[in-house]
MARVEXKE-890596 format. One record per residue (C-alpha): residue number from 1; residue in one letter; x, y, z. Coordinates in pm, 1 decimal. Example, Ala and Ser with C-alpha at 12.3 -4.5 7.8 and 13.67 -1.06 7.14 Angstrom:
BEGIN
> pos;code;px;py;pz
> 1;A;1230.0;-450.0;780.0
> 2;S;1367.0;-106.0;714.0
//
This chain:
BEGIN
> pos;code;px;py;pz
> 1;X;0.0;0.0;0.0
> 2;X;147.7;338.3;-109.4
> 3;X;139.8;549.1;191.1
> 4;X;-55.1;857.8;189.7
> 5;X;-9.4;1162.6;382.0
> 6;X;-196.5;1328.4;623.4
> 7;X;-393.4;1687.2;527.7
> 8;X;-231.1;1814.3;868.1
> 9;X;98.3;1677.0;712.0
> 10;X;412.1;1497.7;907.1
> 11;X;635.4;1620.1;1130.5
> 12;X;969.1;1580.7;1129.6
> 13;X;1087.4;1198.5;1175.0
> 14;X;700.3;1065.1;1113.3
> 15;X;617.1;807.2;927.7
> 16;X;309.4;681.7;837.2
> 17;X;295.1;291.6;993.0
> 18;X;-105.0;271.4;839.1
> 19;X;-352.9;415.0;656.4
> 20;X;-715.3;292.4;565.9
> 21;X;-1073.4;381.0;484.8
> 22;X;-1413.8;195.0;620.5
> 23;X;-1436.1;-103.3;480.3
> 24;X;-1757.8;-102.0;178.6
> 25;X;-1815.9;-465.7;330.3
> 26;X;-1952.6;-344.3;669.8
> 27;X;-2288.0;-108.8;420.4
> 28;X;-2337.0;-484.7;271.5
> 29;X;-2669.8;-477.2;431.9
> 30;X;-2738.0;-87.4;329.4
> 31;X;-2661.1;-262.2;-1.2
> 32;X;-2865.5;-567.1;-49.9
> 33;X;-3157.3;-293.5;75.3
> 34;X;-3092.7;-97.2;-221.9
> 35;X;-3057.6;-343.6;-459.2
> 36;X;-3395.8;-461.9;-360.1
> 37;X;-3550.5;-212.9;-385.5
> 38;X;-3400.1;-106.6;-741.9
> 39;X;-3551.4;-488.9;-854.8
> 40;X;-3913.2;-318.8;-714.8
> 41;X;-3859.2;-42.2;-969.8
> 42;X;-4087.3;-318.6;-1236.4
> 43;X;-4362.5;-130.6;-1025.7
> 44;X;-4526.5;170.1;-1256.1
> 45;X;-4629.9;383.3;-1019.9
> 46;X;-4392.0;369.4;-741.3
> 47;X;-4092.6;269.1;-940.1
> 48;X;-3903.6;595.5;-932.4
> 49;X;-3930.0;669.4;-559.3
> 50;X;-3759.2;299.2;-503.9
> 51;X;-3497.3;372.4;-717.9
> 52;X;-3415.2;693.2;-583.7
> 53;X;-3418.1;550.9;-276.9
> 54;X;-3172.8;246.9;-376.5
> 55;X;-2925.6;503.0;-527.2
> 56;X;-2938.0;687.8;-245.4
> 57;X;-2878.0;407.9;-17.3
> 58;X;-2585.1;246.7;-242.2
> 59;X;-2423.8;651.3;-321.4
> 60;X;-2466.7;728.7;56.0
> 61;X;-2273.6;400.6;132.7
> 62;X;-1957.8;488.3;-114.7
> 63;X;-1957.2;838.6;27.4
> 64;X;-1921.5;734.7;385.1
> 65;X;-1677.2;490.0;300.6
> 66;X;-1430.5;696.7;83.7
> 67;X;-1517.5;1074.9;294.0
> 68;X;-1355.8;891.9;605.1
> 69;X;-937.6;816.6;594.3
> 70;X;-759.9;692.7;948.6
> 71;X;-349.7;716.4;1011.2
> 72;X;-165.2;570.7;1212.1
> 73;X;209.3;749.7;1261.8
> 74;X;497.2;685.9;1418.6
> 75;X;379.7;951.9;1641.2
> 76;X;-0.2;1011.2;1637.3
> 77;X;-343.3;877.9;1499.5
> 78;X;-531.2;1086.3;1277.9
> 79;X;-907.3;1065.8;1181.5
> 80;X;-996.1;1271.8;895.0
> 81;X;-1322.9;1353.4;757.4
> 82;X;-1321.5;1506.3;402.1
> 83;X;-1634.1;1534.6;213.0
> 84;X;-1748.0;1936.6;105.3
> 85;X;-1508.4;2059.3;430.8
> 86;X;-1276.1;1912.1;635.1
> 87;X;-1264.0;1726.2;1022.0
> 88;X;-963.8;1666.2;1157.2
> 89;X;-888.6;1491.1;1507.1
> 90;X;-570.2;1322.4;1631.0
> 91;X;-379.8;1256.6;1925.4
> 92;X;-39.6;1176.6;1979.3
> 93;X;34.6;833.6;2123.6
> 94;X;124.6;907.2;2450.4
> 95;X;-206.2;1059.7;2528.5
> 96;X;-416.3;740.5;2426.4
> 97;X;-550.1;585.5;2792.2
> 98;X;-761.4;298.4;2653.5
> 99;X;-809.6;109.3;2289.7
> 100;X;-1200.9;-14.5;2270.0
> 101;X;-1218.1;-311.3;1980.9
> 102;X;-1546.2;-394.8;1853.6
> 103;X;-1623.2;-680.0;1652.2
> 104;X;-1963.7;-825.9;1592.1
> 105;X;-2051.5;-1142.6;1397.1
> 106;X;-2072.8;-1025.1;1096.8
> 107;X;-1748.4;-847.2;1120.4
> 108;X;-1576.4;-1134.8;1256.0
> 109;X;-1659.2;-1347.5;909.7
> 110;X;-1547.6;-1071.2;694.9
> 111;X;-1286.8;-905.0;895.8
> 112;X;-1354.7;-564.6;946.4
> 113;X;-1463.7;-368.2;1251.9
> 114;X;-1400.8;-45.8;1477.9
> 115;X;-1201.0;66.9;1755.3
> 116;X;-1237.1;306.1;2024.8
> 117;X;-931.2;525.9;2112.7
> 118;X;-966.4;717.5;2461.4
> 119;X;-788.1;989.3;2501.2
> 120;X;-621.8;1200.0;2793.7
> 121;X;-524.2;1637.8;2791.0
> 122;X;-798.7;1571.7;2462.1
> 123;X;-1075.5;1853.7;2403.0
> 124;X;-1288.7;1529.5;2246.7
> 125;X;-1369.4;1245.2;2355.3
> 126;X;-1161.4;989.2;2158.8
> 127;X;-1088.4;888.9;1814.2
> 128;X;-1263.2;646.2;1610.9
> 129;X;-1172.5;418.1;1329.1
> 130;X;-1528.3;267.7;1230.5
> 131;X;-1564.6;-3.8;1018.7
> 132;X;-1204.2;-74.5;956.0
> 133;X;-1082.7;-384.3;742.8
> 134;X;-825.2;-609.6;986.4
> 135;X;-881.3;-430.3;1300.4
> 136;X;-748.9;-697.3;1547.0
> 137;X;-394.6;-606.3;1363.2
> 138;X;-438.9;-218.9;1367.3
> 139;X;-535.8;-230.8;1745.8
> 140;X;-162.8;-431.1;1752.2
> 141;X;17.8;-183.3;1514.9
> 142;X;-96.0;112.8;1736.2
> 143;X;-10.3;-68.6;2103.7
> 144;X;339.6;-177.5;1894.9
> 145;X;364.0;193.9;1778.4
> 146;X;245.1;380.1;2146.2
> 147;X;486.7;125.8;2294.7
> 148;X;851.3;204.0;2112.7
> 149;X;702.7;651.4;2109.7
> 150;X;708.4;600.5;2492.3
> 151;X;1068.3;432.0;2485.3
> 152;X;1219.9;708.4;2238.5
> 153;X;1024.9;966.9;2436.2
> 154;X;1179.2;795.6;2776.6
> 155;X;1528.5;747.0;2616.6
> 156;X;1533.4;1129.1;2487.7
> 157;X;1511.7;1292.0;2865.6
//
């Protein structure tokens, strides 16, 4: 995967350890909705409101998937939001108190889920990476990645 940068950029002696996007898998249900109800378009009268709703359901689904990129740094994790403006949040590693993993059934047979960061010294109330592909080895990558900042951070004073 080529890595991509962050719209807040990297500082010096960052690199980027992960990047990723909701997974399309975890709207699979929003999908099969909207696919069914395109196949009751056959219907004269109320046709055109069922596909407008399908579209809607299957265009809403790609733009939540594609407006939502997460990082994971050397230093930090970054949630960005793009879609007509911009929502940045991150946190440096240090600062993260507790990881929250959450994978339901569904997940668990297609591998994809969220997790929870808390955060401490934060002005929100965590960051989120929803509906992630191969969370079980981000949630590693980021304890891996908080674990050897705190050693350089330690070793440095």
């Amino acid at each position: 995967m080529v890595a991509q940068i962050p719209y807040t950029g990297l500082k010096e002696g960052e690199k980027v350890l992960w990047y990723g996007r909701r997974s399309l898998i975890a709207y699979l249900g929003r999908i099969i909705v909207a696919l069914a109800l395109l196949t009751i378009t056959i219907v004269p009268t109320i046709g055109f409101i069922f596909l407008l709703l399908g579209l809607l359901l299957i265009v809403s689904a790609i733009i939540s998937a594609r407006s939502h990129i997460y990082y994971v740094t050397t230093i930090r994790i970054i949630e960005e939001r793009r879609l007509f403006g911009r929502v940045v949040k991150e946190t440096t590693l240090d600062k993260i108190t507790d990881i929250v993993f959450n994978q339901g059934f569904f997940g668990r047979l297609v591998n994809f889920g969220s997790i929870h960061f808390h955060t401490a010294g934060t002005g929100f109330l965590g960051i989120n990476f929803r509906n992630i592909r191969d969370p079980l080895t981000v949630r590693g990558l980021v304890i891996n990645a908080k674990d050897e900042y705190l050693k350089q951070r330690l070793g440095s004073m």
